[in-house]
N, C-alpha and C positions, 0 to 999 in steps of 0.2 A: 448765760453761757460762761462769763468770768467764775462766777460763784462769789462776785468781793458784794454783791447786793443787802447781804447782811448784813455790812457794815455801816450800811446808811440807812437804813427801815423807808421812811417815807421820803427820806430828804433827798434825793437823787432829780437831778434838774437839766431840761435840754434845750436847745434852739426853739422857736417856735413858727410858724409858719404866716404869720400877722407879720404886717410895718412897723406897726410900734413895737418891735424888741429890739432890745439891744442887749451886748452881752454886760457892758460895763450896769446897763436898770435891772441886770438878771441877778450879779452878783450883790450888788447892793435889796434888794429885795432879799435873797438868800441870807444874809445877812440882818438885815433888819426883821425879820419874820423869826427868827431861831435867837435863842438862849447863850449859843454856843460864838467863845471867841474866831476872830478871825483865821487865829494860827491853826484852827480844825478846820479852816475850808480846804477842800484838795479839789482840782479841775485838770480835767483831760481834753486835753484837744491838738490841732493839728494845725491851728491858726494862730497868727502874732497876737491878735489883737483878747482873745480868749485868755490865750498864757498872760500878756499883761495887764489884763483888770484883774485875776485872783493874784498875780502879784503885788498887784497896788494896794489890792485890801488885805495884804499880810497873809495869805494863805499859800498852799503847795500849790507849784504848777509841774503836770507831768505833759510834758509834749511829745504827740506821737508822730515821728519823722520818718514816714515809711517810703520807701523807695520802690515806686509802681513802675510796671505790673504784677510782680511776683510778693512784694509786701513783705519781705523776710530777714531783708537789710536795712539799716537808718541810708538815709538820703544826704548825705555832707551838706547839701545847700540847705535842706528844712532845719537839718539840725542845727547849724549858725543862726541861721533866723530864729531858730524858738529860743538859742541861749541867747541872744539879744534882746528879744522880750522878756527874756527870765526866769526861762522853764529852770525849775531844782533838776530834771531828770528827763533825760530823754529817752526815748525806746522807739523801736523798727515797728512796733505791731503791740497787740492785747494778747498776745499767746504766750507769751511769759510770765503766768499766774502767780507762781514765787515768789517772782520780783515785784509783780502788783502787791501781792497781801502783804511785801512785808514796807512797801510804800506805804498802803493804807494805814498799816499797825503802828507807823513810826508817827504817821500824822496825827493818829487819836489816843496817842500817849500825852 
């Protein structure tokens, strides 16, 4: 739907529905399986704990701080929370594709 999918061929990684995940054995595992330094990892999410393990391991955090029901505005409370964890970037929502590719482009330079 994004279209940013081409930017990461296989390596795109999500929650899983098991006990044993965690996001911090996600990103470590991402990391340990791939060639590629930390400063190319980029993670989107909408949780503290998400935005801080790709921050811990040196990569981009975009955190998504949308403010429900409507999803069109940033939420002031999410978005303190996710700069507290360490998002590089915040955003309302995934419908600002501009902004994402040129997120993604800046990350795998």
């Amino acid at each position: 739907m994004l279209r940013i999918d081409g930017f990461f061929g296989d390596s795109i990684f999500g929650a899983r529905d098991d006990y044993s995940f965690s996001k911090a054995l996600l990103v470590r595992r991402i990391l340990a399986s791939s060639e590629r330094a930390p400063a190319k990892l980029i993670g989107f999410g909408d949780g503290f704990v998400e935005i801080e393990e790709v921050k811990k391991a040196g990569g981009v955090a975009v955190g998504i701080a949308t403010f429900e029901p409507e999803c069109i505005e940033i939420d002031a409370w999410k978005q303190r929370r996710l700069t507290l964890a360490g998002a590089d970037y915040i955003l309302p929502n995934f419908l600002c594709q501009p902004l994402l590719l040129s997120i993604v482009s800046e990350s795998r330079a």
